[in-house]
mmCIF file of the N, C-alpha and C atoms, coordinates in Angstrom:
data_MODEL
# 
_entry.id   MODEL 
# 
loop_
_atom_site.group_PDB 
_atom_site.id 
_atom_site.type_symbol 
_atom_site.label_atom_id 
_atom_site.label_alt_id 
_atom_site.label_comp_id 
_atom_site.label_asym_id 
_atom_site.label_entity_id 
_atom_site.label_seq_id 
_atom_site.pdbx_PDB_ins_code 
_atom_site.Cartn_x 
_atom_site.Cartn_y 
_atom_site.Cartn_z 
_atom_site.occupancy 
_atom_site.B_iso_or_equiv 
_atom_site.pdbx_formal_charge 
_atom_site.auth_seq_id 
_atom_site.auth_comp_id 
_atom_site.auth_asym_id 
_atom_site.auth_atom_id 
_atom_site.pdbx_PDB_model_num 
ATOM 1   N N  . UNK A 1 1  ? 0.858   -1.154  0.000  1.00 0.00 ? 1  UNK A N  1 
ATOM 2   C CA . UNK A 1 1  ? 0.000   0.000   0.000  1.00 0.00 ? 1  UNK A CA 1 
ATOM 3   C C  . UNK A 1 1  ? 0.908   1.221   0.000  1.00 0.00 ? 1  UNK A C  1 
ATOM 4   N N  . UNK A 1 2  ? 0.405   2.368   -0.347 1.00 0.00 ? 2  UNK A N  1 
ATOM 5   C CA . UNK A 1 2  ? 0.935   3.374   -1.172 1.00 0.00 ? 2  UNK A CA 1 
ATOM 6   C C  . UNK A 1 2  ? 0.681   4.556   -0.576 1.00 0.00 ? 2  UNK A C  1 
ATOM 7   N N  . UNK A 1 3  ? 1.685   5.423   0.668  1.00 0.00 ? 3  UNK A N  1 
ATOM 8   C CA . UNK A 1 3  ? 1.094   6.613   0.424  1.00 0.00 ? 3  UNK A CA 1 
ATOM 9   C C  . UNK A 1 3  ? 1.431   7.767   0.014  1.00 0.00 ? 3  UNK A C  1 
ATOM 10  N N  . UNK A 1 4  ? 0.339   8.866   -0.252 1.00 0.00 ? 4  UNK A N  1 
ATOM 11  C CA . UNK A 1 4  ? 0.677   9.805   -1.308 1.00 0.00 ? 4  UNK A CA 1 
ATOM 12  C C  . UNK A 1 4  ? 0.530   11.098  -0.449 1.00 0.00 ? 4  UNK A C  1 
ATOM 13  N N  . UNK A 1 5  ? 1.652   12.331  -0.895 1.00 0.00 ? 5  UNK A N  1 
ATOM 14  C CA . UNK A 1 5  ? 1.083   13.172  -0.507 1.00 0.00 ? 5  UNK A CA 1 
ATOM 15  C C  . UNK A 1 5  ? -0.241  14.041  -1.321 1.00 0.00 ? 5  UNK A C  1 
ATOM 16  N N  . UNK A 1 6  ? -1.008  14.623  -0.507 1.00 0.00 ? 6  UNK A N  1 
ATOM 17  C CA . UNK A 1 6  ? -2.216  15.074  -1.166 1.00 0.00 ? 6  UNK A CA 1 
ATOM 18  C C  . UNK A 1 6  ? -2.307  16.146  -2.053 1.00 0.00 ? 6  UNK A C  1 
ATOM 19  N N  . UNK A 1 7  ? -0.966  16.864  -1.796 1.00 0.00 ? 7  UNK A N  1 
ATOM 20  C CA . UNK A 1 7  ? -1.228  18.171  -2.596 1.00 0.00 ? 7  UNK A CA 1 
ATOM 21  C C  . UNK A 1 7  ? -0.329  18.184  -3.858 1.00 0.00 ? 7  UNK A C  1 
ATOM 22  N N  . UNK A 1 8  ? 0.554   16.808  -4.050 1.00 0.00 ? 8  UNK A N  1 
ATOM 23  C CA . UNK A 1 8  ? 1.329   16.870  -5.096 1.00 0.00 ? 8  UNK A CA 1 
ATOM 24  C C  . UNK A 1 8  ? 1.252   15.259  -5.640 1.00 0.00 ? 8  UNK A C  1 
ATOM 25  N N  . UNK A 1 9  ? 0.705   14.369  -5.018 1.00 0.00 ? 9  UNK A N  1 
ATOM 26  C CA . UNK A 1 9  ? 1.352   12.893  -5.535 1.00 0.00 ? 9  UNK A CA 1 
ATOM 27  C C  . UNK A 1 9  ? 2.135   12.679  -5.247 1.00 0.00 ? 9  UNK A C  1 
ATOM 28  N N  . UNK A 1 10 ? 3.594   12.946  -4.108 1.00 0.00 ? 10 UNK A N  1 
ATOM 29  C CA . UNK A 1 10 ? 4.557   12.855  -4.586 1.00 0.00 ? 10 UNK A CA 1 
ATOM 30  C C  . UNK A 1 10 ? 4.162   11.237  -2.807 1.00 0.00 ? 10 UNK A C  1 
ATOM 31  N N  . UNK A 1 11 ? 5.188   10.146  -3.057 1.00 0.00 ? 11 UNK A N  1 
ATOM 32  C CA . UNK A 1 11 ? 5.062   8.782   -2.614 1.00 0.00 ? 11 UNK A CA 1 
ATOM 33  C C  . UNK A 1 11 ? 5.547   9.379   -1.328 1.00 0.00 ? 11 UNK A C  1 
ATOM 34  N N  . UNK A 1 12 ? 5.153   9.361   0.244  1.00 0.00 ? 12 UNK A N  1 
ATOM 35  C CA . UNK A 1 12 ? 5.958   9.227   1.092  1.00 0.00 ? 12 UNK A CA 1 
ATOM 36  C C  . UNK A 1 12 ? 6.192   7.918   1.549  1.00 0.00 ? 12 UNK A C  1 
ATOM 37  N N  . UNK A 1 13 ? 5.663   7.025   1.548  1.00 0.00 ? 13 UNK A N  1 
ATOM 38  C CA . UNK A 1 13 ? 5.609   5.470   2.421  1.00 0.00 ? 13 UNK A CA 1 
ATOM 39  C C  . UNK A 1 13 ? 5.018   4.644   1.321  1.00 0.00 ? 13 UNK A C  1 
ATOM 40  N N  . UNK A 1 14 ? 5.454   3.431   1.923  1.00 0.00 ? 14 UNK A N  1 
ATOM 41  C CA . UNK A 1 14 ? 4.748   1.924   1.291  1.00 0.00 ? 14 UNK A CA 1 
ATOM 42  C C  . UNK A 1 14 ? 5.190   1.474   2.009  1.00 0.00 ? 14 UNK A C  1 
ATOM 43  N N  . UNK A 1 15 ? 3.694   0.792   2.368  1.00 0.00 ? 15 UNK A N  1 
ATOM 44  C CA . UNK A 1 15 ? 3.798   -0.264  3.427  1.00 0.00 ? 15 UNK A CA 1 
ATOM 45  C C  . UNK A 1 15 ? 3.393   -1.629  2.933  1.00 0.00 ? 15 UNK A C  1 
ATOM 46  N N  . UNK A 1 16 ? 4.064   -3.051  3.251  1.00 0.00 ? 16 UNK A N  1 
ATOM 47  C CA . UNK A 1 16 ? 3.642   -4.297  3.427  1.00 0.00 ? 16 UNK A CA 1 
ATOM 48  C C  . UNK A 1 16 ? 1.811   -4.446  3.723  1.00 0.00 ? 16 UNK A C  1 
ATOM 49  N N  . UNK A 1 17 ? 1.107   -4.957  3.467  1.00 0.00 ? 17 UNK A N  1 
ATOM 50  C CA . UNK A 1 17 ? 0.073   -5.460  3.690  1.00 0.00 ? 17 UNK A CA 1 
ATOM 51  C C  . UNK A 1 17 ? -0.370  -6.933  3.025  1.00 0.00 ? 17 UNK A C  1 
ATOM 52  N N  . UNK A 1 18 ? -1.266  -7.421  3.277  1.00 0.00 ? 18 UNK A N  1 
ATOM 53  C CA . UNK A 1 18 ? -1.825  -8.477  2.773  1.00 0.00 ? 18 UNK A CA 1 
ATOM 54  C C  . UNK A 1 18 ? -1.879  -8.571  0.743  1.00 0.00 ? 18 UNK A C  1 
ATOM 55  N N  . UNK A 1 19 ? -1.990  -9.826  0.245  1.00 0.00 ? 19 UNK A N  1 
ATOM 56  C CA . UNK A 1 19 ? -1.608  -10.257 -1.022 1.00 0.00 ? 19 UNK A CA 1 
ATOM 57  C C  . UNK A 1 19 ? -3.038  -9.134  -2.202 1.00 0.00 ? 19 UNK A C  1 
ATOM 58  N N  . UNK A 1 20 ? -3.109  -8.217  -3.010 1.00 0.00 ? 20 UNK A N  1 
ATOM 59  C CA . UNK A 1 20 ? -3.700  -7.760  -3.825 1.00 0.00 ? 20 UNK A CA 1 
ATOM 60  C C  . UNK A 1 20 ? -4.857  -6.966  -2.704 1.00 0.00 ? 20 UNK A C  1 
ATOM 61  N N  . UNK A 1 21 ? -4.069  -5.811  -1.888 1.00 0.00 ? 21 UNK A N  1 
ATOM 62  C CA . UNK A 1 21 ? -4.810  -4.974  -1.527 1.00 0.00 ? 21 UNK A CA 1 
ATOM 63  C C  . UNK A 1 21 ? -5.955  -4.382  -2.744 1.00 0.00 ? 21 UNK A C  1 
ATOM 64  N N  . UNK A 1 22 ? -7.497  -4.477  -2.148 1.00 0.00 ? 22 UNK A N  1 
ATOM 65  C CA . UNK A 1 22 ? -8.615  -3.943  -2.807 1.00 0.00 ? 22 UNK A CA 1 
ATOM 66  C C  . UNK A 1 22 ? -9.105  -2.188  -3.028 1.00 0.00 ? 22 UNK A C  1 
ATOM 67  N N  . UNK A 1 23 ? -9.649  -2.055  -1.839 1.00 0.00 ? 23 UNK A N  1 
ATOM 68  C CA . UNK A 1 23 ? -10.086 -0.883  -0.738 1.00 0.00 ? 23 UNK A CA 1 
ATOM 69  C C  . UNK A 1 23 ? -9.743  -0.600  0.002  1.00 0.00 ? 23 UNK A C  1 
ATOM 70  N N  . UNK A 1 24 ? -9.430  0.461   0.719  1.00 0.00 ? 24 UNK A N  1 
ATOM 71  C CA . UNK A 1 24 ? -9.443  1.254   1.768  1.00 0.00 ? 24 UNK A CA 1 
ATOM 72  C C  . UNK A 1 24 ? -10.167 1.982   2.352  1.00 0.00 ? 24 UNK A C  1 
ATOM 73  N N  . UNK A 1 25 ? -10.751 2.231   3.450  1.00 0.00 ? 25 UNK A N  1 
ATOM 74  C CA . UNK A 1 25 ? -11.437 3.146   4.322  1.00 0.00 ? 25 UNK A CA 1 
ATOM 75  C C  . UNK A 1 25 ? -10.529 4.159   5.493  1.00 0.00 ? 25 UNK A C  1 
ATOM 76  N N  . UNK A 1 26 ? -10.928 4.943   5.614  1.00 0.00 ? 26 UNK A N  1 
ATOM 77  C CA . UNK A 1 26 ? -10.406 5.774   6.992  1.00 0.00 ? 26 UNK A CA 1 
ATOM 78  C C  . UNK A 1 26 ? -11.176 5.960   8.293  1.00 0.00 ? 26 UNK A C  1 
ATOM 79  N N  . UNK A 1 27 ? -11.149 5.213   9.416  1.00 0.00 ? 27 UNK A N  1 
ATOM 80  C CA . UNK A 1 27 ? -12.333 5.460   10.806 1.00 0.00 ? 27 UNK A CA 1 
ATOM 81  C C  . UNK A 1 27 ? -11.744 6.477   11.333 1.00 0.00 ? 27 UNK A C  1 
ATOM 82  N N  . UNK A 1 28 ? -11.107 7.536   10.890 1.00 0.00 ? 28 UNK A N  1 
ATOM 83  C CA . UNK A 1 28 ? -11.115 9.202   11.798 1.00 0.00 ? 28 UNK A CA 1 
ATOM 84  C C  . UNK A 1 28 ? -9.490  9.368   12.693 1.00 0.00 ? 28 UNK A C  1 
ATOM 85  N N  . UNK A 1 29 ? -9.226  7.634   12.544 1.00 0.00 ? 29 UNK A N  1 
ATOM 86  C CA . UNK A 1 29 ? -7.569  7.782   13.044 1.00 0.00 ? 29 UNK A CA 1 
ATOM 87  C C  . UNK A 1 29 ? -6.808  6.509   12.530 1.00 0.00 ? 29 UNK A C  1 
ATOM 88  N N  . UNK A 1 30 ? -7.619  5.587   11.815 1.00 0.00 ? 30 UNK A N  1 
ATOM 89  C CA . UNK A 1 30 ? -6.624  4.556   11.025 1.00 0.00 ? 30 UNK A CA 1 
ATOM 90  C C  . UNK A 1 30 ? -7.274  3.985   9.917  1.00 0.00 ? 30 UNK A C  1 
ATOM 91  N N  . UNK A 1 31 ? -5.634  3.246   9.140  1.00 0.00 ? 31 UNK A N  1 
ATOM 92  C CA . UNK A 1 31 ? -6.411  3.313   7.645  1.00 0.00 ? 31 UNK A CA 1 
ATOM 93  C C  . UNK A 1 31 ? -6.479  1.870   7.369  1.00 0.00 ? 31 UNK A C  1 
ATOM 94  N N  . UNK A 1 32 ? -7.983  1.074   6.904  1.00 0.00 ? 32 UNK A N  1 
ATOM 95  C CA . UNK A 1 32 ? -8.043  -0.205  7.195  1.00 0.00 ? 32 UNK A CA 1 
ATOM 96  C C  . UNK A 1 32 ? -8.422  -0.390  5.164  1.00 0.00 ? 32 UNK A C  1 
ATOM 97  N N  . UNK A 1 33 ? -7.230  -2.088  5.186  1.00 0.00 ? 33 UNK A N  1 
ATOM 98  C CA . UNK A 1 33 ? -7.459  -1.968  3.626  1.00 0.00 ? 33 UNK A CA 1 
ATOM 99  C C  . UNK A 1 33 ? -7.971  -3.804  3.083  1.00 0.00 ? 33 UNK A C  1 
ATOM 100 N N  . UNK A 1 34 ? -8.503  -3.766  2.379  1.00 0.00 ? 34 UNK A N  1 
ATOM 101 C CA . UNK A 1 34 ? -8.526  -5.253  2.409  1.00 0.00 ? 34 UNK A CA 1 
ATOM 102 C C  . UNK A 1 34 ? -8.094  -5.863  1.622  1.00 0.00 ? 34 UNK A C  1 
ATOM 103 N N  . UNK A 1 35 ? -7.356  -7.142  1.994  1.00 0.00 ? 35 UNK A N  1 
ATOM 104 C CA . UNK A 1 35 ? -6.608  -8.064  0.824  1.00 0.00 ? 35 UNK A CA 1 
ATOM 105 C C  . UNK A 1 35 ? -7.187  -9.213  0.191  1.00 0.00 ? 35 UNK A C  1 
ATOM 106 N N  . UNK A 1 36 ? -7.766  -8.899  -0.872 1.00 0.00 ? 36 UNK A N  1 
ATOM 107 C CA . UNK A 1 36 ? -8.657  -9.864  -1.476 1.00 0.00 ? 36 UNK A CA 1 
ATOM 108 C C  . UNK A 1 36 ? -7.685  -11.187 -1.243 1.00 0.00 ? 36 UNK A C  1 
ATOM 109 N N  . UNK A 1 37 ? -7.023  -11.423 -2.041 1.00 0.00 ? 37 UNK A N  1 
ATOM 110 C CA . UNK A 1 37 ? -6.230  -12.701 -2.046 1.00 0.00 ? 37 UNK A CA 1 
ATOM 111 C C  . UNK A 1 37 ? -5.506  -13.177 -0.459 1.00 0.00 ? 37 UNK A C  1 
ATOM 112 N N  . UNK A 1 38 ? -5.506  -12.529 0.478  1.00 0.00 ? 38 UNK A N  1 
ATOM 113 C CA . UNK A 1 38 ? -4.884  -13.271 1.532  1.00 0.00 ? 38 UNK A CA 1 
ATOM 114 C C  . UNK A 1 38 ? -6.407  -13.301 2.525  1.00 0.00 ? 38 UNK A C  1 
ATOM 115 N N  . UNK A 1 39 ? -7.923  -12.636 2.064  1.00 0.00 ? 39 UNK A N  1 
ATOM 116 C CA . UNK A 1 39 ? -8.845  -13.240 2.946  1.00 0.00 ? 39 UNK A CA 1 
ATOM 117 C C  . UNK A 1 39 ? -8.928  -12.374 4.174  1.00 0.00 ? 39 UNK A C  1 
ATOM 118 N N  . UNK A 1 40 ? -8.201  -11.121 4.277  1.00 0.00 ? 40 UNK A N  1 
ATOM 119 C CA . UNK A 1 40 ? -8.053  -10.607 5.428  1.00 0.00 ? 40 UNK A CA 1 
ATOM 120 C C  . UNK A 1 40 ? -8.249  -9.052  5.143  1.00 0.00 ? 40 UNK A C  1 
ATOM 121 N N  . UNK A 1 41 ? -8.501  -8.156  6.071  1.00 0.00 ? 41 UNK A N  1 
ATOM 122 C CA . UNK A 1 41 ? -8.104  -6.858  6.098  1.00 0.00 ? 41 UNK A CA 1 
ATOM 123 C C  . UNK A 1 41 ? -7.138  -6.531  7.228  1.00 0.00 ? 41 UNK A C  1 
ATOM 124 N N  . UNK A 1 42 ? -6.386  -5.674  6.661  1.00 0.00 ? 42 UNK A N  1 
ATOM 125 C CA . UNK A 1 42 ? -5.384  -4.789  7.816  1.00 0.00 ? 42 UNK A CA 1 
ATOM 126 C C  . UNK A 1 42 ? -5.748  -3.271  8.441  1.00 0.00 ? 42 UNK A C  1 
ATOM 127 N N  . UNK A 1 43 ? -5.538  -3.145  9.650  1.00 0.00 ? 43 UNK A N  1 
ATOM 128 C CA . UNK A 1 43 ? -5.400  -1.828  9.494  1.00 0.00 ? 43 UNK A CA 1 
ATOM 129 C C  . UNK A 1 43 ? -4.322  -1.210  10.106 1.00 0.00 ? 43 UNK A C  1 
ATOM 130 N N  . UNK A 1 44 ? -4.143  0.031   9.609  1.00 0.00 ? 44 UNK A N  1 
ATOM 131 C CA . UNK A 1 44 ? -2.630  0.947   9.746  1.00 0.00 ? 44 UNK A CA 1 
ATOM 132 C C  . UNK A 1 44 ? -3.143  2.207   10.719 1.00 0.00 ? 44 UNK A C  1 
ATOM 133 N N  . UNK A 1 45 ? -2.307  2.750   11.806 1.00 0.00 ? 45 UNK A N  1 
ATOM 134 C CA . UNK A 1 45 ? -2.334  3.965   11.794 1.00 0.00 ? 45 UNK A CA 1 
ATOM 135 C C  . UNK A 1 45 ? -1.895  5.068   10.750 1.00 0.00 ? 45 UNK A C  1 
ATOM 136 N N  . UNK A 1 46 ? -3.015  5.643   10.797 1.00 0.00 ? 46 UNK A N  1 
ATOM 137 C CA . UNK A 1 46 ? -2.669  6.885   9.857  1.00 0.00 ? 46 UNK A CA 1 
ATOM 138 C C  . UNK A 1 46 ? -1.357  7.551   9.624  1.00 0.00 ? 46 UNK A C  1 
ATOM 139 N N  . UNK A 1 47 ? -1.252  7.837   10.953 1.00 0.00 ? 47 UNK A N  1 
ATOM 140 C CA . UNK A 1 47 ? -0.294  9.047   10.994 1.00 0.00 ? 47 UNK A CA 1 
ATOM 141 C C  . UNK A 1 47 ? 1.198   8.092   10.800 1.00 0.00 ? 47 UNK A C  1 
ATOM 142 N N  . UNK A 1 48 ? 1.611   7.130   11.134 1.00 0.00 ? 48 UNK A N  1 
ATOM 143 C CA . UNK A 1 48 ? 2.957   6.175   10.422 1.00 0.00 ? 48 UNK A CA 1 
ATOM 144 C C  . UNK A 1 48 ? 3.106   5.390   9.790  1.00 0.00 ? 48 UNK A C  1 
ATOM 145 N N  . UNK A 1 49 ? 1.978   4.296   9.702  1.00 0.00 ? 49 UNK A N  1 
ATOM 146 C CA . UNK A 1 49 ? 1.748   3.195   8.811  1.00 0.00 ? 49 UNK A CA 1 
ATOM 147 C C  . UNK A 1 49 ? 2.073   2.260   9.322  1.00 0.00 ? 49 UNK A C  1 
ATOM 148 N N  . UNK A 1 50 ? 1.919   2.203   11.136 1.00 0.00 ? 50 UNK A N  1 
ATOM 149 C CA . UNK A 1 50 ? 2.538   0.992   11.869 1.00 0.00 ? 50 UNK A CA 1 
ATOM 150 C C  . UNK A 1 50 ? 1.048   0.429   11.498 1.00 0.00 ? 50 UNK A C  1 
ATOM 151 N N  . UNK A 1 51 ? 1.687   -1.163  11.424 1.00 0.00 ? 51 UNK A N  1 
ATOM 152 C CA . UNK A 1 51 ? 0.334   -2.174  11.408 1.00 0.00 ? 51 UNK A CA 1 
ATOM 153 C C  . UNK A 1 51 ? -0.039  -2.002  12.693 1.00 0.00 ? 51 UNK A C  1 
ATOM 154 N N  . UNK A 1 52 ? -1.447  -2.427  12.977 1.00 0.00 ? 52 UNK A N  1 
ATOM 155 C CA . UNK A 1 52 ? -2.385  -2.436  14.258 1.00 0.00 ? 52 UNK A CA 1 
ATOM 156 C C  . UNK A 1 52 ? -2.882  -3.929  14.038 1.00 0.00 ? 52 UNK A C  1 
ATOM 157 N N  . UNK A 1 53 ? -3.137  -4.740  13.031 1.00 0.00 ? 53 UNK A N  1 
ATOM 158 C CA . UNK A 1 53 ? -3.137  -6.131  13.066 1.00 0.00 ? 53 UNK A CA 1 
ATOM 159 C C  . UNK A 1 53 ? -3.667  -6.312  11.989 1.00 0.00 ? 53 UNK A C  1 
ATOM 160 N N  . UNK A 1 54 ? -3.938  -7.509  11.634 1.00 0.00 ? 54 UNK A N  1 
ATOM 161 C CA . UNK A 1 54 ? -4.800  -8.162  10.481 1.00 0.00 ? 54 UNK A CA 1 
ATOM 162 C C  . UNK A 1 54 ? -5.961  -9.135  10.840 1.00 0.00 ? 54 UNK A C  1 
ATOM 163 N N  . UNK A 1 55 ? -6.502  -9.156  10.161 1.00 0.00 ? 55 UNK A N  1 
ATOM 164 C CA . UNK A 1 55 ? -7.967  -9.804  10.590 1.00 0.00 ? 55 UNK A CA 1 
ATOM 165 C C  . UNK A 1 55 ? -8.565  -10.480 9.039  1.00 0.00 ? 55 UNK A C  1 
ATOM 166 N N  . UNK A 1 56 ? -8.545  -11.906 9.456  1.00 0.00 ? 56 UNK A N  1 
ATOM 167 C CA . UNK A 1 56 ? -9.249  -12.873 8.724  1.00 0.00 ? 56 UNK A CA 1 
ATOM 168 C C  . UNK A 1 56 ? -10.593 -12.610 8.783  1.00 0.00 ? 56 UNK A C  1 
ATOM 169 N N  . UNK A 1 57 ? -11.712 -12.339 7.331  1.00 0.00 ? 57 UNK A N  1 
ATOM 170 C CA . UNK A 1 57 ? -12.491 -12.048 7.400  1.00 0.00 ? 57 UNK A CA 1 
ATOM 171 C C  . UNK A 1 57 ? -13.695 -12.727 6.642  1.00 0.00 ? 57 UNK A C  1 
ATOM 172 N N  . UNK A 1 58 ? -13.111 -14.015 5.657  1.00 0.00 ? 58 UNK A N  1 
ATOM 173 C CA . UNK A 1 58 ? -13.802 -15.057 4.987  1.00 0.00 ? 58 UNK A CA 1 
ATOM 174 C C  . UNK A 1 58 ? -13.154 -14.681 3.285  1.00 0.00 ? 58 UNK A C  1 
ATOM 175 N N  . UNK A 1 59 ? -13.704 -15.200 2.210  1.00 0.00 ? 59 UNK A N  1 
ATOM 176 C CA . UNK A 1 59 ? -12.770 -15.403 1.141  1.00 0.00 ? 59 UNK A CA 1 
ATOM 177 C C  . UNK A 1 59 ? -13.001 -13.989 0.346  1.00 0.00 ? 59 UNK A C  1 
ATOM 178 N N  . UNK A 1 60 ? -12.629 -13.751 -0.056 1.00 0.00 ? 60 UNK A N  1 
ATOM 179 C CA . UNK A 1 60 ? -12.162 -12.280 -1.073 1.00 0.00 ? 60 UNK A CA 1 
ATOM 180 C C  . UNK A 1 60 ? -12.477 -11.101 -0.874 1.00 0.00 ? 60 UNK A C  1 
ATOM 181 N N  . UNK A 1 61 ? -12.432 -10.573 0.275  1.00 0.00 ? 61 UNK A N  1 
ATOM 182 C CA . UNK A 1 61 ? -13.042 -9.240  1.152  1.00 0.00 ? 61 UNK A CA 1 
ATOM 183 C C  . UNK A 1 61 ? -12.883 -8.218  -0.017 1.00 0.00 ? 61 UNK A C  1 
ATOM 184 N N  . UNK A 1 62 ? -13.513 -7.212  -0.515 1.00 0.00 ? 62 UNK A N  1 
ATOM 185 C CA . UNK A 1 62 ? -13.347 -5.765  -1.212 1.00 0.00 ? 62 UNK A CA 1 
ATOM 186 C C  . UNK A 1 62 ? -13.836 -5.058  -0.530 1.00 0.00 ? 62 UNK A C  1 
ATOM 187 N N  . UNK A 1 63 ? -15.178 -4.523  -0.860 1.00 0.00 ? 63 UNK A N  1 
ATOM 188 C CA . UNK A 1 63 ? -15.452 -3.693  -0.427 1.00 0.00 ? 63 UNK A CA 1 
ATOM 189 C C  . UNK A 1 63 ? -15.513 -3.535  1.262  1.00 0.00 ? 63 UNK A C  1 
ATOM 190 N N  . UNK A 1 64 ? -15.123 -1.865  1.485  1.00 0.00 ? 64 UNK A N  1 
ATOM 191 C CA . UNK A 1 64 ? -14.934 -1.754  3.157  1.00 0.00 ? 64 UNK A CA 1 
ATOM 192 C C  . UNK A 1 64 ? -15.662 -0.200  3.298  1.00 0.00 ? 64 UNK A C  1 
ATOM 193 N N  . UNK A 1 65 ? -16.367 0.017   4.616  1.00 0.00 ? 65 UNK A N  1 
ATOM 194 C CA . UNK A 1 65 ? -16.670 0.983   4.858  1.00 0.00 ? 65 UNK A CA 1 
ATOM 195 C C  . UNK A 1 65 ? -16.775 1.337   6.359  1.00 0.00 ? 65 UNK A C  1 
ATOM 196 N N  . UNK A 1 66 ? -16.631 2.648   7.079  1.00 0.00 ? 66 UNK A N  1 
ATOM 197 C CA . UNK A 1 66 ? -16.618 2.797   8.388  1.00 0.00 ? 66 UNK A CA 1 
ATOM 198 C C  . UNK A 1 66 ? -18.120 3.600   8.793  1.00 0.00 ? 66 UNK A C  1 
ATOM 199 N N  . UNK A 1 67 ? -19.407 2.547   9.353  1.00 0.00 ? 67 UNK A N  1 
ATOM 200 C CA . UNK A 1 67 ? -20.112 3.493   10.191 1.00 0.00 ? 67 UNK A CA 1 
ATOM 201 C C  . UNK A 1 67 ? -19.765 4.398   11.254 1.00 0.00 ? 67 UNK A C  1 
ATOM 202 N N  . UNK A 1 68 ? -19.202 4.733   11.492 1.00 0.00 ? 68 UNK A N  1 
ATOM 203 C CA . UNK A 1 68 ? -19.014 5.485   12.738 1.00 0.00 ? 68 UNK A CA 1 
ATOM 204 C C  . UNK A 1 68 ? -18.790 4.906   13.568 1.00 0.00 ? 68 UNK A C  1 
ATOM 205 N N  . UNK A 1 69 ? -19.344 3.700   13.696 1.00 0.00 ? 69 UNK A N  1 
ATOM 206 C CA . UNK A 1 69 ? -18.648 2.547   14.900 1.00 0.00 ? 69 UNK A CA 1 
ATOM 207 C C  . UNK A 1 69 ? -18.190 1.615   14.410 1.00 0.00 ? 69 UNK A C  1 
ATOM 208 N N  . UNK A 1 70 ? -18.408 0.878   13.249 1.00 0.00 ? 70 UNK A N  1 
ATOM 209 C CA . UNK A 1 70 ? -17.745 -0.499  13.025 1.00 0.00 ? 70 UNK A CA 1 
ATOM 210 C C  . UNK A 1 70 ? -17.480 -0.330  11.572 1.00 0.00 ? 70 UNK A C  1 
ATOM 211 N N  . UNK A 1 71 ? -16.425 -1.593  11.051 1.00 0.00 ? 71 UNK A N  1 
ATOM 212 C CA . UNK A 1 71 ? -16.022 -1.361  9.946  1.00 0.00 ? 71 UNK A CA 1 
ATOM 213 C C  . UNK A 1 71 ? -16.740 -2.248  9.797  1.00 0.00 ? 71 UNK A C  1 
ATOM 214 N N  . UNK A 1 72 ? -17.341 -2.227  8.141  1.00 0.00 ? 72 UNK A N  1 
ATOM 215 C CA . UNK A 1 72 ? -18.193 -3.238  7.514  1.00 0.00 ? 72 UNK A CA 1 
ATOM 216 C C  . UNK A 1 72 ? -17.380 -3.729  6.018  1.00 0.00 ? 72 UNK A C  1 
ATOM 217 N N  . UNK A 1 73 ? -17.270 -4.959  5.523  1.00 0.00 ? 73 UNK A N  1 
ATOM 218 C CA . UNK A 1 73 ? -16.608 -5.332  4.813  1.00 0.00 ? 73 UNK A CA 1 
ATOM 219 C C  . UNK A 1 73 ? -17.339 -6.353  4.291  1.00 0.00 ? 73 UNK A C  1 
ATOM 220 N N  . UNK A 1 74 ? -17.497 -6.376  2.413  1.00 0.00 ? 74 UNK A N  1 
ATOM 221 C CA . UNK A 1 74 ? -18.058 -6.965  1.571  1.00 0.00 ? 74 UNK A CA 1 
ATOM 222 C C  . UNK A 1 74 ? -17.066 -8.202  1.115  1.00 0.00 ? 74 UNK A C  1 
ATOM 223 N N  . UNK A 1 75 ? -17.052 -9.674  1.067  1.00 0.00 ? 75 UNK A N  1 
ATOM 224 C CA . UNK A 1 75 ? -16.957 -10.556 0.821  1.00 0.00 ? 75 UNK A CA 1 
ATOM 225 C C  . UNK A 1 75 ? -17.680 -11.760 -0.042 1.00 0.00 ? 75 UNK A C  1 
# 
């Protein structure tokens, strides 16, 4: 995963995550992405890109979204 700065494109980080990251969402302080091919989503703090963990979620997770309280993820 890839990040960009916003006002130019220009790459600051890439981070490791799970096999053919899909989507990404943002819950207001970390950035959760899902890896179709490894079955899981990750999520990152925002502000460094330390992993916070991964989570097995059933077979080919894409789509992801944050209610306000929980992340919801299409499989």
């Amino acid at each position: 995963m890839t990040k960009l700065r916003a006002s130019d494109g220009t790459i600051e980080a890439m981070y490791d995550v799970g096999s053919d990251p899909v989507f990404v969402t943002f819950d207001g302080r970390n950035i959760w992405t899902t890896n179709f091919l490894s079955n899981n989503v990750t999520k990152l703090r925002s502000s460094d890109g330390t992993i916070l963990g991964t989570f097995n979620v059933g077979t080919g997770p894409q789509g992801i979204c944050f209610d306000g309280v929980h992340i919801w993820v299409s499989n």
